[in-house]
N, C-alpha and C positions, 0 to 999 in steps of 0.2 A: 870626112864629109859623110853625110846622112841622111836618110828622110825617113820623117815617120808621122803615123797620122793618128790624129787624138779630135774628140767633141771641142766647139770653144769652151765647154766648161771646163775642160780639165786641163787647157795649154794654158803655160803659166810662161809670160815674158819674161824673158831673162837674157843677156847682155848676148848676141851673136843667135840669139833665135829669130825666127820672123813668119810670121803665121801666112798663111796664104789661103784662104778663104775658096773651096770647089761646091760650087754650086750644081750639084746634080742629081735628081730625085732617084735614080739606081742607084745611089750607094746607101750603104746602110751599115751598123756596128750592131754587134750582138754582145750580150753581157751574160755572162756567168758566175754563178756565186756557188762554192764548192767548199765541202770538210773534207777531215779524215771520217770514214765511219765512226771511229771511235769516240770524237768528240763532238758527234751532231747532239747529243742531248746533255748540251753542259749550258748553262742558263744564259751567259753573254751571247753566245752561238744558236742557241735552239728560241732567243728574243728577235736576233738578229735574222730568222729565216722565216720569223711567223710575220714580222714589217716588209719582209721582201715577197714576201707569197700571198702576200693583202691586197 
């Protein structure tokens, strides 16, 4: 048994899940988008940070 917490966009139903809806304006999710140094200026990656930094 478990709990974890996800946006409704990204809980996906599935057989023994069940979402439970918290309505509370303190909470909040933070996102991060992270490379290795190495590969931040490879074209799929360095497209991918110029749509997220827009």
């Amino acid at each position: 048994m478990g709990i974890g917490f996800v946006t409704q966009v990204e809980f996906i139903p599935l057989p023994g899940l069940a979402a439970v809806p918290i309505d509370d304006s303190e909470l909040s999710i933070s996102y991060s988008l992270c490379c290795l140094a190495v590969r931040k200026d490879r074209p799929l990656i360095r497209a991918l940070f110029d749509v997220a930094l827009a």
